[in-house]
N, C-alpha and C positions, 0 to 999 in steps of 0.2 A: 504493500500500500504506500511506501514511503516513497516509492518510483512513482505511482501514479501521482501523489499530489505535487512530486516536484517536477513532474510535466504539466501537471495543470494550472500550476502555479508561471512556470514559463509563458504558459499558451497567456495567463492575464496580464501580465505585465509586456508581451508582446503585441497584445491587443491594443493597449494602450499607449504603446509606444509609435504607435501608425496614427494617419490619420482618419484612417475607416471608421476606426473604434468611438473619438469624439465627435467622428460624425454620425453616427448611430446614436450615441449619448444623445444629443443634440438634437437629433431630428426625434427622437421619441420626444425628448420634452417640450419638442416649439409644438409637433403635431397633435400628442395628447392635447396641449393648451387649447390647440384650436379648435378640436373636438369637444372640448370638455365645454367653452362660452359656444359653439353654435347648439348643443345638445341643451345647455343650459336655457336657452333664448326660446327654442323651440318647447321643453318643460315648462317655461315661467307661464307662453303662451297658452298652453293646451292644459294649466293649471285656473285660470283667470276664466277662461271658457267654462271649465268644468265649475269653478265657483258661481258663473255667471247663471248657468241652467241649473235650475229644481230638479233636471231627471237624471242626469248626469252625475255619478259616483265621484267622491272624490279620487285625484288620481294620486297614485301611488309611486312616489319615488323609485323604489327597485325596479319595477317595471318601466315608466317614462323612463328612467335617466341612468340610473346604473348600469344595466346592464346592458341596453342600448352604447353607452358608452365604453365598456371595456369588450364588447364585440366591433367594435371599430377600430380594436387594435389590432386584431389580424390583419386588416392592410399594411401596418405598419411593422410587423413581424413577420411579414411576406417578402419584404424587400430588405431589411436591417438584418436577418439572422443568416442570411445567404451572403450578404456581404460581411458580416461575422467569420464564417465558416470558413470560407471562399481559400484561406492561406493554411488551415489549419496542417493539410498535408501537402499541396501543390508549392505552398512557399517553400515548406523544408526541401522538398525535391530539389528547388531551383538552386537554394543557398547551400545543400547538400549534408543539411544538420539530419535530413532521415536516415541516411546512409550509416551517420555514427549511433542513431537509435537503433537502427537494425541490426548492426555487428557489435553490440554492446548486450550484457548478458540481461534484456528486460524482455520478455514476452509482448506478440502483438496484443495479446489482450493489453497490456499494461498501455501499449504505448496510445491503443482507442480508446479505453477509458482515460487515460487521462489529457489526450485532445478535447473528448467531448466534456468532459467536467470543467476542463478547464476555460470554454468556449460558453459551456452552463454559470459557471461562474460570472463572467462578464457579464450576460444576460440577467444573472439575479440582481447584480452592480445596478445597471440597467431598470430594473422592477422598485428596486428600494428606493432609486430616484422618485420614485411616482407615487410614495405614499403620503404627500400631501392630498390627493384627493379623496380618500378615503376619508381625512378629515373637515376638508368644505363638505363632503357628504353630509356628514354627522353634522355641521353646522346646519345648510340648506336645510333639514330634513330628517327624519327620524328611518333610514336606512336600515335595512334587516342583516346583523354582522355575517349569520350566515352564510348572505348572499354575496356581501365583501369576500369573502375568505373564498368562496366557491368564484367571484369571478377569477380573482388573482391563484386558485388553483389551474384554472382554467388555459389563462396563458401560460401560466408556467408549463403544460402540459403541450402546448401546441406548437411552445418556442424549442421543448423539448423535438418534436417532434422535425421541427425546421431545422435544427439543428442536426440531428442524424441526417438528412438527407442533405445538407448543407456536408458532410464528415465524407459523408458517401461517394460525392460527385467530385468533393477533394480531392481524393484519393485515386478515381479512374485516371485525371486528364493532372498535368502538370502546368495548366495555364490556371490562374486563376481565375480572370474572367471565363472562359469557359466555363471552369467550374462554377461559377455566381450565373451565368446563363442555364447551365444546367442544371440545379436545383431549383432555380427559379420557375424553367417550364417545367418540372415535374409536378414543383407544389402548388400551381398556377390548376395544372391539371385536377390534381386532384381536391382545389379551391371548387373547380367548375362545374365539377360534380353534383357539388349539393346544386345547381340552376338547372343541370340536365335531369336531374330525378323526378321533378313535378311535370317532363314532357314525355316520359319513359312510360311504355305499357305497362301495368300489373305487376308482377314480379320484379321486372327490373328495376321499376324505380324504388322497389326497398331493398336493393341491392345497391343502388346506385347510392340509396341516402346510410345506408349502411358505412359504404364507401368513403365517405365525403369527410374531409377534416374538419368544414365550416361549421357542418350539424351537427359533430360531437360536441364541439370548441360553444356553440350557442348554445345546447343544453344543459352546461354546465355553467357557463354564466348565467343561466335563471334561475340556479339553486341550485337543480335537481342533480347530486351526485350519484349517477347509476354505473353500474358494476361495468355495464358494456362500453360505456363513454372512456374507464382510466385504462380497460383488457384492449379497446381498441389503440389508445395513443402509447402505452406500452409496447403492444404487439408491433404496431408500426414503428417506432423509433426501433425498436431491438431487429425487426430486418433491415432496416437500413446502417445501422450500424454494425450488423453480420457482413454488411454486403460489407464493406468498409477494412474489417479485420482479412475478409476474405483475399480483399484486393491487396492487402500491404502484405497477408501471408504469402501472397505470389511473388510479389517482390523481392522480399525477402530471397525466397526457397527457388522460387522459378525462373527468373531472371537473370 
């Protein structure tokens, strides 16, 4: 374990030492902002109406605004976790620091676990920046913690997710833009999912919304944590990050 976290301790303080990484920083916090005042604007609205009618329930925070709001972060972790990822193994190729990972006595398990921790770490970097809204929440609004905790499990599970396939596409091609291309149309893909399911015949479309990273990622920002939502973003990240060990055990042994 002492190999893995002093590779994943490398991958954080190399993250940071680029400029991708503060610009990831960055763009979450300008973009959440901006998310957060037009979401707010559009709440204040549809809260005023709703006081305005006798028939009209009052509305409900977690519903308007929460979760609304931290499902419009996967746009934002569609684009930031790929350009995260993007050096994790393609860089070392280039600069030739995988080579001495490889003929140094660490296992490829050790050396994918501790890319992707250490690639999960910045990301947490990343999430802890953003808990001030959690607390205008509580301000604005009497918020179900809950559903806090269930959204911020939520990405943590998706970034999780973008991350392996971000590890993955690493790993095949030794460009990194490539690799930021190619994770990018994968999770694009399977983004698209959840919009082809509702035009699919009968069975496919509960295959298809089975499929779909969106629909797990939105079920879980509304509370509901179900067994098939964490069995699917596990399942997924652990084959994409098989594919990943797979690919560097060839390099290694086959090459």
């Amino acid at each position: 374990m002492k190999a893995v976290f002093s590779i994943a301790k490398r991958e954080v303080g190399a993250i940071f030492s680029t400029p991708i990484g503060w610009t990831c920083l960055a763009a979450l916090l300008l973009m959440t902002g901006f998310f957060f005042a037009w979401m707010l604007g559009l709440y204040a609205e549809t809260a005023l109406q709703a006081a305005a009618s006798p028939w009209d329930d009052p509305v409900n925070v977690n519903d308007h605004l929460v979760a609304p709001f931290f499902s419009s972060w996967a746009v934002i972790l569609l684009f930031a976790c790929p350009a995260i990822s993007m050096r994790l193994i393609a860089g070392d190729r280039r600069d030739g620091s995988l080579e001495l990972l490889m003929t140094s006595p660490i296992s490829t398990t050790q050396i994918v676990a501790g890319k992707y921790l250490g690639a999960m770490g910045f990301v947490c970097i990343m999430l802890g920046s953003t808990l001030h809204f959690p607390v205008m929440f509580c301000w604005l609004g009497d918020p179900d913690p809950g559903v806090l905790a269930s959204c911020y499990l939520a990405i943590l599970f998706m970034s999780a997710a973008f991350v392996a396939v971000g590890l993955a596409a690493s790993s095949i091609t030794e460009s990194q833009l490539v690799a930021l291309l190619m994770s990018f149309a994968v999770l694009l893909g399977f983004w698209l999912l959840g919009a082809a399911d509702s035009q699919a015949p009968g069975v496919f479309s509960k295959v298809l919304a089975h499929a779909s990273l969106l629909d797990h990622m939105e079920s879980l920002a509304r509370g509901a944590i179900h067994l098939r939502d964490v069995v699917y973003f596990l399942t997924f990240s652990g084959f994409f990050l098989f594919v990943a060990h797979q690919r560097i055990e060839w390099m290694r042994w086959g090459e």
